[in-house]
PDB file with one MODEL, atoms N, CA, C and O in Angstrom:
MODEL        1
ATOM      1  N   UNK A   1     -19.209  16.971 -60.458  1.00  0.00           N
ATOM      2  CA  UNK A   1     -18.072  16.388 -61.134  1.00  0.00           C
ATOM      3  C   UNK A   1     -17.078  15.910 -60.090  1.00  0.00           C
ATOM      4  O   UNK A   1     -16.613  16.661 -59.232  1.00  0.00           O
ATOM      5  N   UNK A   2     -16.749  14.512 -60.214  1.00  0.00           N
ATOM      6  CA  UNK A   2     -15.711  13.733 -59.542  1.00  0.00           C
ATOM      7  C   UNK A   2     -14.124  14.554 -59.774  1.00  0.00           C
ATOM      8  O   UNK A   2     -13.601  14.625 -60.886  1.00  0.00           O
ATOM      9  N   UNK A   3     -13.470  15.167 -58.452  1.00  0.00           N
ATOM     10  CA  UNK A   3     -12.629  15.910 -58.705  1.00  0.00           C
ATOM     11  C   UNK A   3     -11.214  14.573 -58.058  1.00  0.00           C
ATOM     12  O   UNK A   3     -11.361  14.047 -56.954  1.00  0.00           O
ATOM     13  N   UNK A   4      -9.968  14.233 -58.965  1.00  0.00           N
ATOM     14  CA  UNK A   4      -9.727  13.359 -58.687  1.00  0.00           C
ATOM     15  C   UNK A   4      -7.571  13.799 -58.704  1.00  0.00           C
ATOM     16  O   UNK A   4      -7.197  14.468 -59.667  1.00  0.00           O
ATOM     17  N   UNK A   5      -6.780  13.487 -57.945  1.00  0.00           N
ATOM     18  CA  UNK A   5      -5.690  14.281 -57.860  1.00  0.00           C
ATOM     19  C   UNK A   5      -4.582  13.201 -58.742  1.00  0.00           C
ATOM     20  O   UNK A   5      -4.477  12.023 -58.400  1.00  0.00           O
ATOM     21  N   UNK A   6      -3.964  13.652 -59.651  1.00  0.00           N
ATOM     22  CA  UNK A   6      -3.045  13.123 -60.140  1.00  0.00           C
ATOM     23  C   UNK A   6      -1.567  12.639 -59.294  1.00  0.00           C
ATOM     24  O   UNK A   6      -1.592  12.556 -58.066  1.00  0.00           O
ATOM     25  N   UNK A   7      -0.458  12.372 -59.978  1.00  0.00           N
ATOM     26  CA  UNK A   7       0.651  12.404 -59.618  1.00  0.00           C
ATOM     27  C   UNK A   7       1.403  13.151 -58.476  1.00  0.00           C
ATOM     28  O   UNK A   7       1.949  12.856 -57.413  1.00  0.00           O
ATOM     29  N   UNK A   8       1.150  14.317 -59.257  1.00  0.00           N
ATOM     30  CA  UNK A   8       2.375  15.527 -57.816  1.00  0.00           C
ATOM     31  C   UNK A   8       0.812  16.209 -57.661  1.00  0.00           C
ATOM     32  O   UNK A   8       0.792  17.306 -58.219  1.00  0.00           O
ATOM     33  N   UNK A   9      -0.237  15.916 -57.171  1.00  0.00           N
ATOM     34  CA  UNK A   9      -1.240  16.618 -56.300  1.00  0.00           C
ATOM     35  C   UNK A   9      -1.868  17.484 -56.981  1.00  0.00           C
ATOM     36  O   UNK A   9      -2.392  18.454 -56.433  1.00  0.00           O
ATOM     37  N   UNK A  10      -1.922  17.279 -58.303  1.00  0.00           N
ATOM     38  CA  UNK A  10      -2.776  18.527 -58.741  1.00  0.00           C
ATOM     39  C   UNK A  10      -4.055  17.785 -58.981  1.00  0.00           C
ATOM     40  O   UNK A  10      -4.204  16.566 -59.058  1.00  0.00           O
ATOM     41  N   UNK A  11      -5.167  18.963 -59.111  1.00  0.00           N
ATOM     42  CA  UNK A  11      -6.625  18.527 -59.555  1.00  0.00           C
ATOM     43  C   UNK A  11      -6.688  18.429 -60.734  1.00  0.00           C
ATOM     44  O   UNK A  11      -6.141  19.318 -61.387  1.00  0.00           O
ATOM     45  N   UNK A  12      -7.167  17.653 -61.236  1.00  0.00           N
ATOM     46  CA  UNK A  12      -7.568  17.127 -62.654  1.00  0.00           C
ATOM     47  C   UNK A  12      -9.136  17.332 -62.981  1.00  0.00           C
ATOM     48  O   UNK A  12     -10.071  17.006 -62.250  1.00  0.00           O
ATOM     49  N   UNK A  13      -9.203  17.906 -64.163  1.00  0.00           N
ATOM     50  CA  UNK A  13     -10.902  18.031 -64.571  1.00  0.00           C
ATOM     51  C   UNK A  13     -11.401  19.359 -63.844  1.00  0.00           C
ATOM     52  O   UNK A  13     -10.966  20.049 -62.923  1.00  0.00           O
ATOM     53  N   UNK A  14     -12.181  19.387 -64.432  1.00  0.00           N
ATOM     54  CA  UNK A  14     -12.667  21.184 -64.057  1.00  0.00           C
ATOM     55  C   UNK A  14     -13.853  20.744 -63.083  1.00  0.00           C
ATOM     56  O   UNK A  14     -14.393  19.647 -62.947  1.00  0.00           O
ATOM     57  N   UNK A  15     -14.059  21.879 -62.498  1.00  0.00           N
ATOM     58  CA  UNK A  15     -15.276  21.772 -61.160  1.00  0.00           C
ATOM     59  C   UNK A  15     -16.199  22.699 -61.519  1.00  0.00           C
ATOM     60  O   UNK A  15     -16.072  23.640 -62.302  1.00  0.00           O
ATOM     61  N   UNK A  16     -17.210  22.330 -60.834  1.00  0.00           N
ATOM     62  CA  UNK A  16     -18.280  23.094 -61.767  1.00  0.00           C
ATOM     63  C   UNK A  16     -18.545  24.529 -60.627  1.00  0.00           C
ATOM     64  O   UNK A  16     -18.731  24.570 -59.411  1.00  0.00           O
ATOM     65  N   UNK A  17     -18.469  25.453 -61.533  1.00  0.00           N
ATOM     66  CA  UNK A  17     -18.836  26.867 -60.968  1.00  0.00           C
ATOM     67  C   UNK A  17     -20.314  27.281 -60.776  1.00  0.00           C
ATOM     68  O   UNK A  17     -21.044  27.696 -61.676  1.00  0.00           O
ATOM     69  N   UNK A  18     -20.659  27.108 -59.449  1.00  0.00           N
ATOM     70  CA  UNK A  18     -21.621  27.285 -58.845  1.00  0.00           C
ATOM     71  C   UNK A  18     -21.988  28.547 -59.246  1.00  0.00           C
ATOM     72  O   UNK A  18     -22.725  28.735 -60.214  1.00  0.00           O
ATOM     73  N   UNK A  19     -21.524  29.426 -58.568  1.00  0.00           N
ATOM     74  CA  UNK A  19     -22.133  30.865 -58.718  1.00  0.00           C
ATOM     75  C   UNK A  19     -22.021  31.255 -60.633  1.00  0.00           C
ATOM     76  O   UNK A  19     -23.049  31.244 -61.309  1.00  0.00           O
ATOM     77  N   UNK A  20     -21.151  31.452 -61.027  1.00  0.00           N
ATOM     78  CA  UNK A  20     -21.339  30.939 -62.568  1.00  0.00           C
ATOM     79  C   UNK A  20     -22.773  30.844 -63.080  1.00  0.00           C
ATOM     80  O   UNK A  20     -23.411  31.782 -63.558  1.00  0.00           O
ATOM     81  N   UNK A  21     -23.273  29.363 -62.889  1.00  0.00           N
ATOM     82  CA  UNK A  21     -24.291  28.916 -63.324  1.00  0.00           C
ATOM     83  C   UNK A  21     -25.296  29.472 -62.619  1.00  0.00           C
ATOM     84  O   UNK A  21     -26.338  29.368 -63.267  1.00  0.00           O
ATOM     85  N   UNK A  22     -25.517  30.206 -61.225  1.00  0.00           N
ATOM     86  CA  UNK A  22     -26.357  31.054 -61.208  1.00  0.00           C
ATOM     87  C   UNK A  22     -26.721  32.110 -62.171  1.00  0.00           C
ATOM     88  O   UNK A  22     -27.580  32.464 -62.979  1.00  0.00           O
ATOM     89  N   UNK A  23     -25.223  32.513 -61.465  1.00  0.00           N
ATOM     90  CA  UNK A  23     -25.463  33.668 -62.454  1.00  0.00           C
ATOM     91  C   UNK A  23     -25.810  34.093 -64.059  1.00  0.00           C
ATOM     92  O   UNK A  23     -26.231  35.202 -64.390  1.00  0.00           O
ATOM     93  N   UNK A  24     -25.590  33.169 -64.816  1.00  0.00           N
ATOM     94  CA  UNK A  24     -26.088  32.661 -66.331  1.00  0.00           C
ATOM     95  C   UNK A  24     -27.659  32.471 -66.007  1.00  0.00           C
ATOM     96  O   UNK A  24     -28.563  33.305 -66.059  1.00  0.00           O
ATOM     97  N   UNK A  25     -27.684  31.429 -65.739  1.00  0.00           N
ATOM     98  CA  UNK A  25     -29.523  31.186 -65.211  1.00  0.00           C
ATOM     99  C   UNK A  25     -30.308  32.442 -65.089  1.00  0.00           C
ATOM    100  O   UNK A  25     -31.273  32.707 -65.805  1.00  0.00           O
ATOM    101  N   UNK A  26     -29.741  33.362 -63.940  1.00  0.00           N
ATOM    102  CA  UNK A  26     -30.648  34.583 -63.754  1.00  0.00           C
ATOM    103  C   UNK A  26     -30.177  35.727 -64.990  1.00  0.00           C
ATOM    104  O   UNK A  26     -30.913  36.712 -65.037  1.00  0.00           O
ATOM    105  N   UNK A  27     -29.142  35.702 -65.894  1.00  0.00           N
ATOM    106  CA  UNK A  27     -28.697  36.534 -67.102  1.00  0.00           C
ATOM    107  C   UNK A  27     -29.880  35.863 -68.272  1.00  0.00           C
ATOM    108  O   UNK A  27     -30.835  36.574 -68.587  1.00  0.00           O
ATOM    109  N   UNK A  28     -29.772  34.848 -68.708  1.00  0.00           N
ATOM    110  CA  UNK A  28     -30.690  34.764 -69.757  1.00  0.00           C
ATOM    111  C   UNK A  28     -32.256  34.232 -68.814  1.00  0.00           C
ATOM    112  O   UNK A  28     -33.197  34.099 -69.596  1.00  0.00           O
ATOM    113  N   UNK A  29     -32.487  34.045 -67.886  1.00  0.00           N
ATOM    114  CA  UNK A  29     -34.019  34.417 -67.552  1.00  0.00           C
ATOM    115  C   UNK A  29     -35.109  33.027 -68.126  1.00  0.00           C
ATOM    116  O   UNK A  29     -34.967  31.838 -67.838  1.00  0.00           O
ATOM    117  N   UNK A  30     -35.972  33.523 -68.827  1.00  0.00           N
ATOM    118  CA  UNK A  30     -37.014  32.901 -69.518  1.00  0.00           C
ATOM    119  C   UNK A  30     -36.436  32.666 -70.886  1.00  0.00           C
ATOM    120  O   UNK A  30     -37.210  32.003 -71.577  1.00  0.00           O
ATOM    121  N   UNK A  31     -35.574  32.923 -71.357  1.00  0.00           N
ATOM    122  CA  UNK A  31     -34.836  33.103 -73.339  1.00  0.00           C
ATOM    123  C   UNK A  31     -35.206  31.099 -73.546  1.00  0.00           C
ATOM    124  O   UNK A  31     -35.232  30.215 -72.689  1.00  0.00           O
ATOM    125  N   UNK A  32     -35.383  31.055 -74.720  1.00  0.00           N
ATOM    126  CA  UNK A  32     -34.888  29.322 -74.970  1.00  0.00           C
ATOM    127  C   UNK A  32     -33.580  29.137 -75.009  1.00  0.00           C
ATOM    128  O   UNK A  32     -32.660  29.856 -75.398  1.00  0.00           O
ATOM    129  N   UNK A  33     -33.634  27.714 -74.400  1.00  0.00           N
ATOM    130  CA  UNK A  33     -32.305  27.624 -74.292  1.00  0.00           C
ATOM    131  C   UNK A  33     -31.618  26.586 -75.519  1.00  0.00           C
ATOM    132  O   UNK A  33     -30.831  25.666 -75.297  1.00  0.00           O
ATOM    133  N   UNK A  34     -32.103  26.975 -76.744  1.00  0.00           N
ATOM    134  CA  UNK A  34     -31.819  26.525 -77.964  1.00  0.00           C
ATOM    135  C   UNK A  34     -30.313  26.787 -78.750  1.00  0.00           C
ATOM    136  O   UNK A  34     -29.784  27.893 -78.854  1.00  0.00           O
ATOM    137  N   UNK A  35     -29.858  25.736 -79.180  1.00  0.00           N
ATOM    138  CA  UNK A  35     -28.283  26.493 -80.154  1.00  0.00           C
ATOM    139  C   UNK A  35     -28.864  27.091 -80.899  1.00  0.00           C
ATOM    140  O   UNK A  35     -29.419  26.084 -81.340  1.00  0.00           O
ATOM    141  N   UNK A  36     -29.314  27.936 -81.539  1.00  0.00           N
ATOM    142  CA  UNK A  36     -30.065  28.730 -81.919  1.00  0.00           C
ATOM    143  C   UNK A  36     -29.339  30.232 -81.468  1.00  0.00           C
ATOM    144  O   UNK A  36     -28.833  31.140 -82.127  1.00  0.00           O
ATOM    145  N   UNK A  37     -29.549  30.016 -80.060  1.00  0.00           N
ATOM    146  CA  UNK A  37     -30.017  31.481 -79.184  1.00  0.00           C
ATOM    147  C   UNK A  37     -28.397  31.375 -78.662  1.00  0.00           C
ATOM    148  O   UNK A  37     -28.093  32.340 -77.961  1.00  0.00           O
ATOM    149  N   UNK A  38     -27.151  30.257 -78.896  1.00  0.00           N
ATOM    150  CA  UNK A  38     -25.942  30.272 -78.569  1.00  0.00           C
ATOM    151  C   UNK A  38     -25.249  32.011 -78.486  1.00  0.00           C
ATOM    152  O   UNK A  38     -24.720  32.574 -77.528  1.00  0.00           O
ATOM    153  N   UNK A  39     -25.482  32.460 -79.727  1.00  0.00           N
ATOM    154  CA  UNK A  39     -24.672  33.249 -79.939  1.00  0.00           C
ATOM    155  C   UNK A  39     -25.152  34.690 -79.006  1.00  0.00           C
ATOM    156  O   UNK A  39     -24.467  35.475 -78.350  1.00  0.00           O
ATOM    157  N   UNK A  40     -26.507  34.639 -79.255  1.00  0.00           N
ATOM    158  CA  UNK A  40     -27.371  35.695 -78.215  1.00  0.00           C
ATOM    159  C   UNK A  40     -26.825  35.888 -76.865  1.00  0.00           C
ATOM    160  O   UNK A  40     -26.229  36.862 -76.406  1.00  0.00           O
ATOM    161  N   UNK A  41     -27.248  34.415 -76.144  1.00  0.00           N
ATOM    162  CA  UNK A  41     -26.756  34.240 -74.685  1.00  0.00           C
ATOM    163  C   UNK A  41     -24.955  34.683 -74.787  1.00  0.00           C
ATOM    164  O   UNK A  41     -24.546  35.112 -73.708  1.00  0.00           O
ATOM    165  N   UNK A  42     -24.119  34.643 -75.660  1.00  0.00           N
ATOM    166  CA  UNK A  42     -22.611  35.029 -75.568  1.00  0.00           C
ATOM    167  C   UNK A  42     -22.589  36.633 -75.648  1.00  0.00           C
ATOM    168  O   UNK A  42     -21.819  37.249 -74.911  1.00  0.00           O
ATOM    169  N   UNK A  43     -23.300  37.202 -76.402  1.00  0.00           N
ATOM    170  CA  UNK A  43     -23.616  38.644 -76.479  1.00  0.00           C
ATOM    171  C   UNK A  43     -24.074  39.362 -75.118  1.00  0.00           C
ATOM    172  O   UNK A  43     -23.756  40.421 -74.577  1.00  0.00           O
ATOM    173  N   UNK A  44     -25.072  38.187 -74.764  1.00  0.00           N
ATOM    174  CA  UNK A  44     -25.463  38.875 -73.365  1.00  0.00           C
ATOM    175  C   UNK A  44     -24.606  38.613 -72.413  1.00  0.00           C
ATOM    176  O   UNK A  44     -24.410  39.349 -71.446  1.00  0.00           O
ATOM    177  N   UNK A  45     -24.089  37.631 -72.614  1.00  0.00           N
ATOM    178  CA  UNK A  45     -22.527  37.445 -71.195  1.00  0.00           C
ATOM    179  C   UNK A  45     -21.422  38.348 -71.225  1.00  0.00           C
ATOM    180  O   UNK A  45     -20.626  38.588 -70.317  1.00  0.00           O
ATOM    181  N   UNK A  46     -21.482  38.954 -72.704  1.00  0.00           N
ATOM    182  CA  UNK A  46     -20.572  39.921 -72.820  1.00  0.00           C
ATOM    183  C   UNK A  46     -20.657  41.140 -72.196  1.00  0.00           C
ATOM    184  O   UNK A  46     -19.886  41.644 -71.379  1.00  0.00           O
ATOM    185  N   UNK A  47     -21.717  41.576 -72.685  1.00  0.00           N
ATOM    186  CA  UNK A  47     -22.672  42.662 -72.346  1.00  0.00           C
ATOM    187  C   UNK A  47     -22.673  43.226 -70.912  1.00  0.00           C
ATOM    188  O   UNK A  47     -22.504  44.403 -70.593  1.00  0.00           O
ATOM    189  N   UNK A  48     -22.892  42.181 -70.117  1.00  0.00           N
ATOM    190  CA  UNK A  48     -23.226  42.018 -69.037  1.00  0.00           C
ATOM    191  C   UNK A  48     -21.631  42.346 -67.890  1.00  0.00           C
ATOM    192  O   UNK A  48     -21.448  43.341 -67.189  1.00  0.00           O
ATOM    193  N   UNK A  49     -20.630  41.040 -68.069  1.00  0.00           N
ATOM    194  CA  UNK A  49     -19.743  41.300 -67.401  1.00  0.00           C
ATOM    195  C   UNK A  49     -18.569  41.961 -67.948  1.00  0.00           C
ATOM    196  O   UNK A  49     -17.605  42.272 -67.247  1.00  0.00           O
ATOM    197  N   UNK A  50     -18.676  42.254 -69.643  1.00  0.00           N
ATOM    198  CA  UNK A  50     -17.607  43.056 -70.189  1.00  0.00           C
ATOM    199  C   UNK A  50     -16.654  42.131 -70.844  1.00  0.00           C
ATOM    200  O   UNK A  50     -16.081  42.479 -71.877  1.00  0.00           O
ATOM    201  N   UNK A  51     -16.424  40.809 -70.227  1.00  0.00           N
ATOM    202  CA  UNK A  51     -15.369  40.088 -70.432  1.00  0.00           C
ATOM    203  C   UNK A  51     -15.934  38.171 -70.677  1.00  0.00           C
ATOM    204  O   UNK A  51     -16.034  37.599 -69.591  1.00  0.00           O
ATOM    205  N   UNK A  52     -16.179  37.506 -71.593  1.00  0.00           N
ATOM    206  CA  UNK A  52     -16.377  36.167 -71.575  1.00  0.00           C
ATOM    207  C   UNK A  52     -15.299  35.411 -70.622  1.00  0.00           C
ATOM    208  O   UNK A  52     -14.117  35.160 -70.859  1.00  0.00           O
ATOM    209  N   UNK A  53     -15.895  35.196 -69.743  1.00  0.00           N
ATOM    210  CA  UNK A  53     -14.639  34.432 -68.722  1.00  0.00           C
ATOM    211  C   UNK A  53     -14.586  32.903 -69.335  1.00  0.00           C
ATOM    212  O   UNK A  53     -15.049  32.776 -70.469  1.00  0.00           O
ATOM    213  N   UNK A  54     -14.133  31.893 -68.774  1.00  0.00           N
ATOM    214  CA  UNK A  54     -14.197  30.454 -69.021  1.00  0.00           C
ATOM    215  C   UNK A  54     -14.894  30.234 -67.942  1.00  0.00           C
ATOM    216  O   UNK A  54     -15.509  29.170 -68.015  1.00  0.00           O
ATOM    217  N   UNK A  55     -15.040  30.779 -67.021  1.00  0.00           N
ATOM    218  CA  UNK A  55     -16.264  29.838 -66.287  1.00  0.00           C
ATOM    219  C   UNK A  55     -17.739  30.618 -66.885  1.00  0.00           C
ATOM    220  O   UNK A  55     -18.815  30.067 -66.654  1.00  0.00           O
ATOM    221  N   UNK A  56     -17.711  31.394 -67.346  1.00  0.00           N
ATOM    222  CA  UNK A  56     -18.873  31.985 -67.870  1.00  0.00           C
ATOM    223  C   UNK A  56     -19.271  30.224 -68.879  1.00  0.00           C
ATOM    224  O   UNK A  56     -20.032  29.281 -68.664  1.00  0.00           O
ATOM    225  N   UNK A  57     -18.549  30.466 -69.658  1.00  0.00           N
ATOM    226  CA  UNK A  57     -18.380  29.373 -71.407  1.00  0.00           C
ATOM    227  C   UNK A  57     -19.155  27.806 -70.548  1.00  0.00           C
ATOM    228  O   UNK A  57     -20.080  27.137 -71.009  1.00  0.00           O
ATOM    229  N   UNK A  58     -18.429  27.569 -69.246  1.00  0.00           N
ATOM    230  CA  UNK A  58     -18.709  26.559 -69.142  1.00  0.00           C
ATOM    231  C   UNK A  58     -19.946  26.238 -68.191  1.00  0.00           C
ATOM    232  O   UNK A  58     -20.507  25.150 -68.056  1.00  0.00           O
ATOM    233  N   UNK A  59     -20.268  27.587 -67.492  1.00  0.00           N
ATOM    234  CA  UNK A  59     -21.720  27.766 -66.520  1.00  0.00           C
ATOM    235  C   UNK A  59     -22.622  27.419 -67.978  1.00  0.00           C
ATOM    236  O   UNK A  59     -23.349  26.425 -67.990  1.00  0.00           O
ATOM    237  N   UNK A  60     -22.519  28.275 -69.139  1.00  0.00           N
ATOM    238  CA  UNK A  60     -23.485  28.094 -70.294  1.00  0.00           C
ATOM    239  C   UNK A  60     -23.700  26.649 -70.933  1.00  0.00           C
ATOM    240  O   UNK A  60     -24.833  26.295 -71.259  1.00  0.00           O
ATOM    241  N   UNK A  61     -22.775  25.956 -71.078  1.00  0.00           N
ATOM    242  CA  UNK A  61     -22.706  24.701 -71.553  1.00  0.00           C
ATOM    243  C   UNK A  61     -23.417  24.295 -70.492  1.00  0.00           C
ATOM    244  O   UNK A  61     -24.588  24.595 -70.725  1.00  0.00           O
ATOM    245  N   UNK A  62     -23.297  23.620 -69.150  1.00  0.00           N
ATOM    246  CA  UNK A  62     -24.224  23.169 -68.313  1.00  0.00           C
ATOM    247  C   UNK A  62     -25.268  23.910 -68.413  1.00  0.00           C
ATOM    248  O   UNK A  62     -25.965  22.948 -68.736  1.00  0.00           O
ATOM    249  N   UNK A  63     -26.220  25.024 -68.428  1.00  0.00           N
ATOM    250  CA  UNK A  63     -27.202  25.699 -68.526  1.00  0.00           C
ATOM    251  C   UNK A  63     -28.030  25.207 -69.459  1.00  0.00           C
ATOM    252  O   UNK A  63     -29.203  24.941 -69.196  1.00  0.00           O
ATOM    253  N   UNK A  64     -27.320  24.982 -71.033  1.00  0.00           N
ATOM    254  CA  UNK A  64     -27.881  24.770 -72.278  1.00  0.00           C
ATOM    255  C   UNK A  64     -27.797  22.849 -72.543  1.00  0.00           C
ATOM    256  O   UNK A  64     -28.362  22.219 -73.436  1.00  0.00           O
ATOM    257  N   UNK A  65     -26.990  22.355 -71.544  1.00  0.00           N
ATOM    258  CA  UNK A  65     -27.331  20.888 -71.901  1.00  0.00           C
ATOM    259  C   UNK A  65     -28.710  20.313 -72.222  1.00  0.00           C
ATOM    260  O   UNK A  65     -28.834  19.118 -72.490  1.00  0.00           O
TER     261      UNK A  65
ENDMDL
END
């Protein structure tokens, strides 16, 4: 993702979380990656780190595209 600076220097648009999307990848494994199985894979992110972060939400969205 094209990271691009506005006005007074801030970053605009979100960057994609590398380790994140590892880490999702190696959490659901072999599972399909069907909306279907949405709610599963959120159970298991829960599960897992205790807490749904937003880079969790958005490692999954890239994962499940």
């Amino acid at each position: 993702m094209k990271r691009t600076r506005g006005h007074k220097g801030r970053v605009e648009g979100r960057t994609t979380p590398h380790k994140a999307v590892a880490d999702i990848r190696e959490l659901i494994g072999d599972e399909p990656l069907t909306r279907d199985m949405l709610i599963e894979h959120l159970h298991k992110i829960q599960d897992n780190f205790g807490h749904i972060f937003n880079r969790h939400i958005l490692a999954l969205s890239i994962v499940m595209e």
